[in-house]
Structure formats: structure tokens, C-alpha cells
C-alpha positions as CSV (number, residue, x, y, z in Angstrom):
1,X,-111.0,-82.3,102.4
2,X,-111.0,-86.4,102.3
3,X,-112.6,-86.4,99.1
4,X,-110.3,-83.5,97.8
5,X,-107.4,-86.2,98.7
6,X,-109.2,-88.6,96.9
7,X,-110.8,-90.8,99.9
8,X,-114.2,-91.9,99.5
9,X,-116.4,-91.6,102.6
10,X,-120.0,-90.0,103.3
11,X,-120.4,-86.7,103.7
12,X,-123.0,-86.1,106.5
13,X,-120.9,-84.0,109.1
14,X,-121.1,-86.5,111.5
15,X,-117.5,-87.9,112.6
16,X,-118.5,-91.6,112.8
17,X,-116.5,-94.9,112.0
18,X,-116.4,-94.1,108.3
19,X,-114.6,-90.5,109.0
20,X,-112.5,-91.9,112.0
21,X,-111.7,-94.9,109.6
22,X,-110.6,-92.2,106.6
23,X,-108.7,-90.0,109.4
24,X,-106.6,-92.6,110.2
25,X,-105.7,-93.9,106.9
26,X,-104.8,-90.7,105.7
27,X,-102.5,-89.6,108.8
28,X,-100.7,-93.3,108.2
29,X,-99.8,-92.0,104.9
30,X,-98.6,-88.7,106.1
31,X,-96.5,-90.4,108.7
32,X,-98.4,-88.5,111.4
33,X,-99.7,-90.5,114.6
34,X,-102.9,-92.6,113.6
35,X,-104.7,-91.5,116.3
36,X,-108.3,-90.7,114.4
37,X,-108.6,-87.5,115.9
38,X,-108.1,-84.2,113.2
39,X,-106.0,-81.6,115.4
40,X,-102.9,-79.4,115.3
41,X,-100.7,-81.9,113.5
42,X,-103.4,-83.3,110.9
43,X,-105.1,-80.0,110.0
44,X,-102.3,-77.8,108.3
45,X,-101.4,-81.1,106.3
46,X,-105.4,-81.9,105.2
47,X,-106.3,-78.8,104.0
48,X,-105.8,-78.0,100.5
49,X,-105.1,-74.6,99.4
50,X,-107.3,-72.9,97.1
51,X,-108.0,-70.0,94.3
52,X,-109.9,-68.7,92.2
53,X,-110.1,-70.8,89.3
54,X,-109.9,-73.7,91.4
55,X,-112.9,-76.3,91.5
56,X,-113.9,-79.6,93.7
57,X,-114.3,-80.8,97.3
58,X,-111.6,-78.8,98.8
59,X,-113.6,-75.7,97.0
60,X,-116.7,-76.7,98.5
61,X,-115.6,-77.2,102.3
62,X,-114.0,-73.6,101.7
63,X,-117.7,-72.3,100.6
64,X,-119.4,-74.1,103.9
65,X,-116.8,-72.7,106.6
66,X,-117.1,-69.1,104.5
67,X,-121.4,-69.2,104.6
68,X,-121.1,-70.4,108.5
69,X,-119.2,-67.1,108.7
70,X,-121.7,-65.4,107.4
71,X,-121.3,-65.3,103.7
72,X,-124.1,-66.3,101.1
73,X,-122.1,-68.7,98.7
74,X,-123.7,-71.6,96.4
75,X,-121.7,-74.4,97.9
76,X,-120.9,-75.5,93.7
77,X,-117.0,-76.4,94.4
78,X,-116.4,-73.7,91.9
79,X,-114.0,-71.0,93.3
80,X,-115.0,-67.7,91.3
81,X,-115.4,-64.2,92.1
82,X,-118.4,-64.1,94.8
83,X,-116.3,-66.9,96.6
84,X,-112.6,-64.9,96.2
85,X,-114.5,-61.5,97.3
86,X,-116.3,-63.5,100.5
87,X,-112.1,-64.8,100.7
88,X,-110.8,-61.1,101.3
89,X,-113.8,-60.3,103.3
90,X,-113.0,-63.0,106.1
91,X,-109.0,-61.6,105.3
92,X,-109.6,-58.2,105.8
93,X,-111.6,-59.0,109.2
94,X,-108.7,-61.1,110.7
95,X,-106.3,-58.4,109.4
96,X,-104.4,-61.1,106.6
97,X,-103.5,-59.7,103.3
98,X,-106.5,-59.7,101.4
99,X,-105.4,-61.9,98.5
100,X,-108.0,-63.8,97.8
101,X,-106.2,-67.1,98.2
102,X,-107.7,-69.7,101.0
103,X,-104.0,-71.4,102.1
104,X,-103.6,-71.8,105.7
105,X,-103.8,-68.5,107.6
106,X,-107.2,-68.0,106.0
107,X,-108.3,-71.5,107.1
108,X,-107.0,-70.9,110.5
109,X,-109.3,-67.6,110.7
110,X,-112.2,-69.4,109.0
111,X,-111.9,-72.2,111.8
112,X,-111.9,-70.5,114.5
113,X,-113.7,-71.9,117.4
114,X,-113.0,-75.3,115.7
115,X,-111.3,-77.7,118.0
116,X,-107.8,-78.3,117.5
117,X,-107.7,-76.4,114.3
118,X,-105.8,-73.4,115.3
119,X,-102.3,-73.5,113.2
120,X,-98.7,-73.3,114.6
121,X,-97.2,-70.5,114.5
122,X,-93.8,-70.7,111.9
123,X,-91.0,-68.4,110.9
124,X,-90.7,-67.0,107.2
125,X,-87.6,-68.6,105.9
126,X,-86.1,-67.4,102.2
127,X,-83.5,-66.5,100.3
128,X,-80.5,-65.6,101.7
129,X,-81.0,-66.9,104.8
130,X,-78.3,-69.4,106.8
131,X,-78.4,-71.4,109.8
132,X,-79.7,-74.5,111.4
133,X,-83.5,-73.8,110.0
134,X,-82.0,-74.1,107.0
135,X,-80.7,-76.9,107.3
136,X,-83.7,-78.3,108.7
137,X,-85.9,-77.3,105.5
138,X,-82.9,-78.6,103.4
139,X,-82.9,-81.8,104.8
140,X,-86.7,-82.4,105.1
141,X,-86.9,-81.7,101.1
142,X,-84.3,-84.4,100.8
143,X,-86.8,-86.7,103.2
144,X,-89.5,-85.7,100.6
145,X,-87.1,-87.1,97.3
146,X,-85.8,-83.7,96.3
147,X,-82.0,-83.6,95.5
148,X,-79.9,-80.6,96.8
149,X,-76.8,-79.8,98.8
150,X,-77.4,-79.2,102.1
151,X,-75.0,-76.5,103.4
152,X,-77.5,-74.4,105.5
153,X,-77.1,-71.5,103.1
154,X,-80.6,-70.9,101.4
155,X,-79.1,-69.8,97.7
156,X,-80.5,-70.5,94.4
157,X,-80.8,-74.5,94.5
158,X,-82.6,-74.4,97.9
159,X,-84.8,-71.4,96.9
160,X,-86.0,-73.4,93.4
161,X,-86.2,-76.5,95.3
162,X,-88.6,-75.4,97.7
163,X,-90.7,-73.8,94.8
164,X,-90.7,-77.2,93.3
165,X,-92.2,-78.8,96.3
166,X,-94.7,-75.6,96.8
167,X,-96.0,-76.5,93.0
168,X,-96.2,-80.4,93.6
169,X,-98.2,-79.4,97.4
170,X,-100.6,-76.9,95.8
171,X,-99.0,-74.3,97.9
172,X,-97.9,-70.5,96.2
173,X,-94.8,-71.3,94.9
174,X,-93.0,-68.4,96.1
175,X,-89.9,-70.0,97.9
176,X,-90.2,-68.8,100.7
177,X,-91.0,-71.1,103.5
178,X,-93.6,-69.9,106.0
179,X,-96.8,-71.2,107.6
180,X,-98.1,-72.6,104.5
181,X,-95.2,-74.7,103.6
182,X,-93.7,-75.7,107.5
183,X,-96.7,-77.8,108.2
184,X,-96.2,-79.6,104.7
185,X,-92.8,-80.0,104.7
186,X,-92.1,-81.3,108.3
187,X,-92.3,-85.1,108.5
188,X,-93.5,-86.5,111.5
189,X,-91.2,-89.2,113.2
190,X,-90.8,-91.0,116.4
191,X,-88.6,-93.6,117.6
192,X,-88.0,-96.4,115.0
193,X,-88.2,-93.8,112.2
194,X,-84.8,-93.2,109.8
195,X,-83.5,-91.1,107.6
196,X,-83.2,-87.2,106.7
197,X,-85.9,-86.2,108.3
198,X,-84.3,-87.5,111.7
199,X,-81.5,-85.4,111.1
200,X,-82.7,-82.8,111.1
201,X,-85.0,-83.0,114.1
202,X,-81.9,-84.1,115.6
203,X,-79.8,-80.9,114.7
204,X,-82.3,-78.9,116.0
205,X,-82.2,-80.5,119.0
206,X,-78.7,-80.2,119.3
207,X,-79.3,-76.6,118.4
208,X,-81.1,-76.5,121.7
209,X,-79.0,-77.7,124.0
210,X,-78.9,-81.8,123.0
211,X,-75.4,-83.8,122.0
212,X,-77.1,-86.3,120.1
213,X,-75.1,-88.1,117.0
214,X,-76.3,-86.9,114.0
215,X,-77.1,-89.9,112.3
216,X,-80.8,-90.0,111.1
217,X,-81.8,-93.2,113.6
218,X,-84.3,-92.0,115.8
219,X,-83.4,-94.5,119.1
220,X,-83.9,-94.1,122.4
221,X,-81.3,-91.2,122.7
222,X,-83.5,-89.2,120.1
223,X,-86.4,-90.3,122.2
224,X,-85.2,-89.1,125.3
225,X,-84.4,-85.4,123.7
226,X,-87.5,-85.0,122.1
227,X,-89.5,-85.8,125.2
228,X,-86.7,-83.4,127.2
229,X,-87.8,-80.5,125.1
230,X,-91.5,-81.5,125.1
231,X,-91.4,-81.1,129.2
232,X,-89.5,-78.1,129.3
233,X,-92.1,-76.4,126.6
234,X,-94.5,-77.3,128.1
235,X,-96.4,-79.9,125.9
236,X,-97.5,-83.5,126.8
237,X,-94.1,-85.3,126.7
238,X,-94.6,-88.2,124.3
239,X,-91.5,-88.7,122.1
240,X,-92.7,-87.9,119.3
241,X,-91.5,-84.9,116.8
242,X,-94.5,-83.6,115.3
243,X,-96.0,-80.4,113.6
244,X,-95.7,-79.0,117.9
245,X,-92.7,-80.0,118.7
246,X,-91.2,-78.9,115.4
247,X,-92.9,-75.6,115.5
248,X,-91.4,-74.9,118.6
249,X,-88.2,-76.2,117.5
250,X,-87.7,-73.3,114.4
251,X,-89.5,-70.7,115.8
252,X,-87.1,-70.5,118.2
253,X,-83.7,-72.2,117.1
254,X,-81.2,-72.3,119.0
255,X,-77.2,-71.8,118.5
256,X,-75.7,-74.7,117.3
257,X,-72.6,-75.4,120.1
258,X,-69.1,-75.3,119.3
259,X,-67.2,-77.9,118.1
260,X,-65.3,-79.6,121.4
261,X,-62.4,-78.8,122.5
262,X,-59.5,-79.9,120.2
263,X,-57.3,-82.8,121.6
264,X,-53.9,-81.1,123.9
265,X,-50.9,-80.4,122.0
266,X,-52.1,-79.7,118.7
267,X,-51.8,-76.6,116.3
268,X,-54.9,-75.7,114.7
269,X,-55.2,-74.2,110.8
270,X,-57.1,-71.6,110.3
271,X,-57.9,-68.0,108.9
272,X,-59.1,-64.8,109.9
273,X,-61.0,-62.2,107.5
274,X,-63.0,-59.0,107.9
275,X,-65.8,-60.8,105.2
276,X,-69.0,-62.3,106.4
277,X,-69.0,-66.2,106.7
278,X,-70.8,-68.0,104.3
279,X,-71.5,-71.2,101.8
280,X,-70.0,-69.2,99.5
281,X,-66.6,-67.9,101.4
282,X,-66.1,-71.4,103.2
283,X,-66.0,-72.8,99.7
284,X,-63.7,-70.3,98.3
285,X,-61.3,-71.0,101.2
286,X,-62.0,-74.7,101.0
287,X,-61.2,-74.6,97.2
288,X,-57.9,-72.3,97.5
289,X,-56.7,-73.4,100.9
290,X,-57.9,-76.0,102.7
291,X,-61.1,-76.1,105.1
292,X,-60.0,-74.0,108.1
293,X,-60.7,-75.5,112.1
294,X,-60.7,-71.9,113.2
295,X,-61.9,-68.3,112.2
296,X,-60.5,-65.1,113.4
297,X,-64.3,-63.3,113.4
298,X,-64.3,-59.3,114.8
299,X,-66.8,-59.1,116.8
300,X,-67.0,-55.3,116.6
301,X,-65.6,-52.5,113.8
302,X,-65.8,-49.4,112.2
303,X,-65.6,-50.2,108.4
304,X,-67.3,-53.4,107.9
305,X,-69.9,-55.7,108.7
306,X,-69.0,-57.7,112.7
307,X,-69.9,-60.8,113.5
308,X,-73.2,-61.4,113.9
309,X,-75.1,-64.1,115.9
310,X,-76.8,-65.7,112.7
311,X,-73.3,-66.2,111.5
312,X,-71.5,-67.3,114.6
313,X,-74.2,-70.2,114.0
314,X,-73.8,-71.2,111.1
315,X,-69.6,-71.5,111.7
316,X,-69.7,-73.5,114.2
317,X,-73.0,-75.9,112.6
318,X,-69.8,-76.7,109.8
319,X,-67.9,-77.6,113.2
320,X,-65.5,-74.4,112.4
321,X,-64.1,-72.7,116.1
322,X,-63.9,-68.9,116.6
323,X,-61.5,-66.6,117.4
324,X,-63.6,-63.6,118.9
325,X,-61.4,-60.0,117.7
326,X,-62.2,-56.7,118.8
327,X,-61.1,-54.3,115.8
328,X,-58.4,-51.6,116.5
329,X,-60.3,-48.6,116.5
330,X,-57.2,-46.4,116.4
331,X,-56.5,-44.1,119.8
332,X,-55.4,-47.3,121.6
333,X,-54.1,-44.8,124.3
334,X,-54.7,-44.1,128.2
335,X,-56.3,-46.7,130.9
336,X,-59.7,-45.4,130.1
337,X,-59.7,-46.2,126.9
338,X,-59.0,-49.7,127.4
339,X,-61.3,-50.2,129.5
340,X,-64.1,-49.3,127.6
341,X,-62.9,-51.2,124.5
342,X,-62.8,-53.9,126.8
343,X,-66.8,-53.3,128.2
344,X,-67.4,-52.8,124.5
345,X,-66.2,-56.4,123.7
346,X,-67.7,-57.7,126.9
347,X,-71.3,-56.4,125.7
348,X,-70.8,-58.4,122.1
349,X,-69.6,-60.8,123.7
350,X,-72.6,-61.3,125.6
351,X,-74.9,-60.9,123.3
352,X,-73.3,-63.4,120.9
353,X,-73.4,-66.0,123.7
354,X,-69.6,-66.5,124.2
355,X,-68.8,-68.3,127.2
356,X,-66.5,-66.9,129.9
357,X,-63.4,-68.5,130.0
358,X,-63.0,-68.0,125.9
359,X,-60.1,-65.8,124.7
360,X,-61.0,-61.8,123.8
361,X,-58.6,-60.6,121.4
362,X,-57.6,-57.0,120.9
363,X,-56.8,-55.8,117.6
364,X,-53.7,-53.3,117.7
365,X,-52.2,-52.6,114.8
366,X,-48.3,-52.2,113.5
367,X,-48.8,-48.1,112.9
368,X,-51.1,-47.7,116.2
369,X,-50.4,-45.1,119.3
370,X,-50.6,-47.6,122.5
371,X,-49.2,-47.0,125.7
372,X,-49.2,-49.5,128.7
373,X,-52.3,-48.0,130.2
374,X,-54.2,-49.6,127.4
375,X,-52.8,-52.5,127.9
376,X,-53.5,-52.6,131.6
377,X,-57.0,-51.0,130.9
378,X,-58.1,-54.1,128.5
379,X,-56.3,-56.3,130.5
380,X,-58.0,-55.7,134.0
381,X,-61.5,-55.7,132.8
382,X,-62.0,-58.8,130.4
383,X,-59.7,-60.5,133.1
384,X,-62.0,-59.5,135.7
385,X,-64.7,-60.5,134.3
386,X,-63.9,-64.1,133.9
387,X,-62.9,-64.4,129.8
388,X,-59.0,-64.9,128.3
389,X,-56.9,-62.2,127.8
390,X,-55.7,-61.9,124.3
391,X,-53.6,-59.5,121.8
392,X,-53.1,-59.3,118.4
393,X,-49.5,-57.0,118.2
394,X,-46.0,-57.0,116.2
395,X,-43.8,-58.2,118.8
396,X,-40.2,-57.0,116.9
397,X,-39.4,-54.0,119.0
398,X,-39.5,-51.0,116.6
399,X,-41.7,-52.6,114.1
400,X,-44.5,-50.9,116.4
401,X,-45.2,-49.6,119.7
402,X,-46.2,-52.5,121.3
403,X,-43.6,-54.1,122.4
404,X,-42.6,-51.0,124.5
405,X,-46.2,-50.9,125.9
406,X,-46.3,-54.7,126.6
407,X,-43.0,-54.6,128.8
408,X,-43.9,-51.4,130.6
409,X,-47.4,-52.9,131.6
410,X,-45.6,-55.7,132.7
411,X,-43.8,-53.6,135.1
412,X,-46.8,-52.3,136.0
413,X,-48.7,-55.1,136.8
414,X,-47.5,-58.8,136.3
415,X,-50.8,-60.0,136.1
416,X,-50.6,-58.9,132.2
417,X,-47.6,-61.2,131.7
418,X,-50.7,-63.8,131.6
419,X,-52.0,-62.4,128.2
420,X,-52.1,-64.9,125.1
421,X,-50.5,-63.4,122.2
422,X,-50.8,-63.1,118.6
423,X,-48.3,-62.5,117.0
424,X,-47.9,-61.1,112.9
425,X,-44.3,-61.8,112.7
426,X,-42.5,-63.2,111.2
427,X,-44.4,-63.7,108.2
428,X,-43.3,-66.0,105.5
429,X,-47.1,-65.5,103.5
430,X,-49.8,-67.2,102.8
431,X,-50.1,-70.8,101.9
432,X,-52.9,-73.7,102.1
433,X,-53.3,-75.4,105.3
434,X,-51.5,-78.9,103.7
435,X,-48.4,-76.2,103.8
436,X,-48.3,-74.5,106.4
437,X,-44.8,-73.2,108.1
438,X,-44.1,-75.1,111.3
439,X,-45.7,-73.2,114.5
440,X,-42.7,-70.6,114.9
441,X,-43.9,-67.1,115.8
442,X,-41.6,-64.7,117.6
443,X,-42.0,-64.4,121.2
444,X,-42.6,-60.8,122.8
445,X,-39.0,-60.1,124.3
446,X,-38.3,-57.2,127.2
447,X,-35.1,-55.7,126.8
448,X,-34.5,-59.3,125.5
449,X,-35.2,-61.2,128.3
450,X,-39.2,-63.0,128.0
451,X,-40.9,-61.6,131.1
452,X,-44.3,-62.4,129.6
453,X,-46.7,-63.2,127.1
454,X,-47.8,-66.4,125.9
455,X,-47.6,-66.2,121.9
456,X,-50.0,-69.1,121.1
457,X,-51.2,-67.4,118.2
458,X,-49.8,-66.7,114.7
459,X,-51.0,-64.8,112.0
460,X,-48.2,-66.0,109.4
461,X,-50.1,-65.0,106.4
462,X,-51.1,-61.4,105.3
463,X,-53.6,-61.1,103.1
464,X,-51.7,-60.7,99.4
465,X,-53.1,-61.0,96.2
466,X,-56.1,-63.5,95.5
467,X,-59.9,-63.9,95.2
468,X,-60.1,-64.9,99.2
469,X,-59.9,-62.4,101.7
470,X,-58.4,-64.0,104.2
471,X,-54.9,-63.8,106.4
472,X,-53.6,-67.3,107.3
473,X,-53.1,-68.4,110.6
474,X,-51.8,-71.2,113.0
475,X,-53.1,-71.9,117.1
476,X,-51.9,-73.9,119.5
477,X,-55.0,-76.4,121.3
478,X,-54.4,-75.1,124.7
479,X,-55.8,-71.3,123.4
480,X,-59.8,-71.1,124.6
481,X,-61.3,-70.1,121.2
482,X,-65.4,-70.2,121.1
């Protein structure tokens, strides 16, 4: 595989000073650690994928590892048909797909029992796909000299990109990156080393619990995550981000956190929408309106797609807050009932990794039937279990039912006066965040006196006409969004 790289040394299967000498001149041009020694980080980047039609060195260390397997090839370097059918045999054996083609899954069956050989495992990564691994291939391709935008959506540009690189590597350019590509595209830094690549090692790590600047200098900060992660996987903690560490990394990313809590006093921008969260729709609203510091996401519904964990990632990796909604699922009637909305939400909630302590919103629509039991029903439980208690309502008395509901709960139990609303009224429309209305929502009165109710929230903007759907909104800082 030296020679196949173009390296001229002796080939005599021994490893002596020749080989080591090759070894480490080749992982010094790799920027892997120049150590001598072929193991998990130099292997998937030294072997050469093959096919038939394919001819030389790489060919013919293919054609040794096959016979020593038990096949009976000429070792020619000429991949043809008794070396592609020997190529499915060892496939078919390890249960691969039997495709004839010797990349590095086959490679890692045909080594087995080979010291240090055995590959990484690595995710399959491709198109449509969004998040911080995405991120992580798009800015390793920039590391390697490829131009692209680097959004952590995996559309069109990333998925040609990637191609591109697969072609230039010898790889199957099928744009989809998986254990062939990972090991070739991940750079191998340490501390001292700049640049993309550090980025992105540095997202992930944030992604996993770190609050390292993103700023592509890999100093002693960087150094200090890296060798935190290494410990707490398990692996020999050395500071340096190789093909382990960054196998580890993607295979099991992490959430990005949240952006920190805004500054007190503020009032936040934002929008709320029924659509999935995307490159595409944050540059739609970006375009139109202005880029939003919040998103009203529902976290369950009947009629269209919730929010989902994948997504809830990438929104906050463009440092976007969410507002968590539970959708009004009509029948907003009895105690009962709102309790098990409320258990409902609690359960997503969970599952989607919001902290206690963040605002729950219930959706309850202008033409809905709700009584205070409801009220006290969602109330009690997401209270009780340690998250904000929020509602989404018409507070005019008359333009709904709410208001009645809200007071009578109140007289119920005062503990609901606590409640965060969010109020649709008045509502002036829609306009881009550089013109939004002054924070002026109407407060929730009883029999007009304001018992209760915090309206921090206002939804000042139905959705109208337009190619964004979206409802505007304004927030005060002091509301606990995710």
C-alpha cells in the first residue's frame, strides 16, 4: 500500500527501518501522529480502495491478504474477474454486500487477526440529513480545500461536494458519507493545529457537553476537552483528536446546548410555525423577516410533523431558543384531561432533553371548549414536576372561553395565577423583526381586576398571506424558553 502511494521501499514483509521510515513519512503527510506504528488511525487512511479494472500495488496487497484467506489468486496487481469473485467470496462470508469492490469493510474482514487493523465503526451520513455531523463533514471538506456553505443541512452543494472528494480519494462516489469516507475525511489534529478542521472537533465537543469557543485554535482549552472525552470513553487520554476519538465523537453526537440565557430585561423576536426547521425555512424567514432568537416548536400534534430531537439540534447549533408547545388537541375539558395532556408533554419533553425549569406551553385555541379543570389539570402536573407553567389563550373576555376558565381556576387554586401567558391579542399583523410593535399584549383581566397571569408572551402576528409559514411573536428575557 506504500508503493500504491507512491513510496519506494522493499517489499520483504519484514517491518524494519525502511518500512518504519516510510510509515512515518506518510502519517506526517496525513497529519496523523508519526509514531511508525500502522494501527486504527493509519490503516483506514493507507488503504486504497479497489475494483475490478483496477491494476498496481494496492491490487496486489489485495491478491496476498485474499490467497492467505484461502483463495488461489496470481498475485499480477491486475484486479479481474477471479480476483472480484474471490472479493464477494470473502463478502459473502463476513455477511457485506457482495459487490465485488475491496474499500474498507472488506479490508477490515480480510485483516482480521491483523493487529490494530480492525476499522472504527462510523455512521452513514447523506442527503437530507441536519445536525452537528453535518457540520462536522462540512467543515472537514473545507479543511481539505473544498468550497461550500456550511449550514449543517446536507442539501445539494454538500451532497456533490462530498462526491467530489470520494472521486479525488478513490472512494465510490456515492455521497454518502460512511465508513469508507469518515476515516479519509477526518483530519487528525492536536494542540498547535488551526483551522476548519478544529472547528469542527470543537463543535462536537461542545455537542457533548464542552463550552469551548469555536474558533479553530486548538489550545490548551481544546486540549483539556479532548483528553475529558478520551477518559470518560475510555481510551488512553492523550489530547489528541484522531480517527478514535472522532469516531466516537459522530457515532454518538450529542445535542448541541442552547444558546445562554438572554441578558434581563430584554424582549426577544421571534416566530412560531407548525413547519419543520430547516436551512431552507431559517433562510426563508431570514430573507422575509429577520433571523428569529426564538422558535415556537410543538412538541406534539395531530396534523403535522412535531418537533423532533434531530431538529431541536440543529436550532439551537444556529444559536436559535425554543419555545416548547403542546398542540390543542380539541376537548380541552375536565381535570383529567389536563392532566394527561400535561404527562403527554412531560413524556416529549423528556425525551427531547428539555430541562426542568423550561416553560411548557399549552395550545388552547380561540373556538376551544375549556373549563377551569383543564386549566388546573395542566397546571398541577407540569408544575409538580418541576417545568414552567405556560398558556397560549385570547385573553378578551368573549373572544373565547378562556378567560372565564382562567379566572375560575384562579378561584380555585391561586397557585395557577403563577402561569406565564401568551397572549394572541391584540394583533396588529405580521411584520419583520426591524418592525416589530412595541411589547404591548393585553393582560388576562378577572371581572377587570388582574388577579393573575403573567403575559410574557405575544403572538402579535397571525399567519396572513406569504411564502413563510410562520406567526410573529415577541418574549420578554425573564420567560425560561429551552
Amino acid at each position: 500500500m506504500l508503493q500504491a502511494h507512491g513510496y519506494s521501499l522493499s517489499i520483504d514483509g519484514f517491518d524494519g527501518p525502511q518500512t518504519t521510515g516510510a510509515v512515518v513519512s506518510f502519517q506526517s503527510a496525513h497529519g496523523l501522529p508519526a509514531d511508525g506504528v500502522v494501527g486504527p488511525q493509519t490503516w483506514p487512511i493507507l488503504l486504497i480502495t479497489t475494483s475490478q479494472g483496477s491494476s498496481g500495488a494496492a491490487v496486489k496487497a489485495l491478491q496476498r491478504q485474499l490467497n492467505a484467506h484461502g483463495a488461489s489468486l496470481a498475485v499480477d496487481g491486475n484486479f479481474g474477474p477471479s480476483t472480484a469473485a474471490a472479493v464477494k467470496s470473502i463478502q459473502s462470508s463476513h455477511g457485506l454486500g457482495a459487490d465485488g469492490i475491496a474499500g474498507q469493510q472488506t479490508w477490515n474482514a480480510a485483516m482480521v487477526g491483523v493487529k490494530g487493523a480492525q476499522a472504527y465503526s462510523w455512521p452513514d451520513v447523506g442527503a437530507g440529513a441536519s445536525g452537528e455531523n453535518v457540520f462536522s463533514i462540512q467543515l472537514m471538506l473545507q479543511a481539505h480545500g473544498y468550497s461550500l456553505s456550511v449550514d449543517g443541512s446536507f442539501g445539494s452543494q454538500t451532497t456533490s461536494t462530498v462526491k467530489t472528494f470520494q472521486s479525488a480519494n478513490g472512494l465510490s462516489a456515492d455521497g454518502v458519507v460512511g465508513a469508507q469516507t469518515w476515516p479519509v475525511l477526518i483530519i487528525t489534529t492536536s494542540q498547535g493545529s488551526s483551522g476548519s478542521a478544529v472547528k469542527a472537533l470543537q463543535r462536537q465537543l461542545n455537542a457533548h457537553g464542552a463550552a469551548l469557543t469555536v474558533d479553530g485554535s486548538f489550545g490548551p482549552a481544546t486540549t483539556t476537552a479532548v483528553k475529558s472525552y478520551e477518559s470518560s470513553q475510555g481510551f488512553s487520554a492523550d489530547g489528541i483528536a484522531g480517527q478514535q476519538v472522532w469516531s466516537s465523537l459522530v457515532s454518538s453526537v450529542g445535542s448541541p446546548p442552547p444558546p445562554p440565557p438572554p441578558p434581563p430585561g430584554q424582549v426577544l423576536w421571534g416566530v412560531d410555525t407548525v413547519s419543520i426547521v430547516n436551512s431552507s425555512f431559517l433562510s426563508s424567514v431570514a430573507s422575509n423577516y429577520g433571523t428569529p432568537q426564538f422558535i415556537g416548536r410543538y412538541i406534539d400534534a395531530r396534523s403535522f410533523t412535531p418537533l423532533g430531537a434531530s431538529e431541536a439540534s440543529y436550532i439551537h447549533s444556529r444559536g436559535i431558543h425554543i419555545l416548547p408547545i403542546l398542540s390543542d388537541f380539541g376537548g380541552d375539558t375536565t381535570f383529567s384531561t389536563g392532566v394527561s395532556r400535561a404527562n403527554d408533554a412531560l413524556g416529549k419533553a423528556s425525551s427531547l432533553g428539555i430541562p426542568k425549569g423550561t416553560i411548557l406551553v399549552v395550545d388552547i385555541e380561540s373556538n376551544a371548549s375549556v373549563d377551569s379543570g383543564y386549566i388546573r389539570g395542566w397546571n398541577d402536573t407540569i408544575a409538580a414536576a418541576g417545568y414552567t407553567v405556560g398558556y397560549y389563550e385570547n385573553p378578551y373576555p368573549g373572544s373565547s372561553q378562556f378567560n372565564g376558565a382562567f379566572c375560575s381556576a384562579i378561584g380555585s387554586d391561586a397557585a395557577v395565577a403563577n402561569a406565564i401567558l401568551y397572549a394572541s391579542e391584540p394583533s396588529p399583523g405580521r411584520t419583520p423583526a426591524s418592525s416589530a410593535p412595541a411589547f404591548a399584549p393585553a393582560g388576562l383581566l378577572c371581572n377587570g381586576q388582574d388577579i393573575g397571569g403573567h403575559t410574557r408572551i405575544w403572538q402579535y402576528g397571525l399567519q396572513g398571506s406569504g411564502s413563510v409559514n410562520i406567526d410573529t411573536d415577541e418574549l420578554q428575557s425573564s420567560v425560561p424558553i429551552w
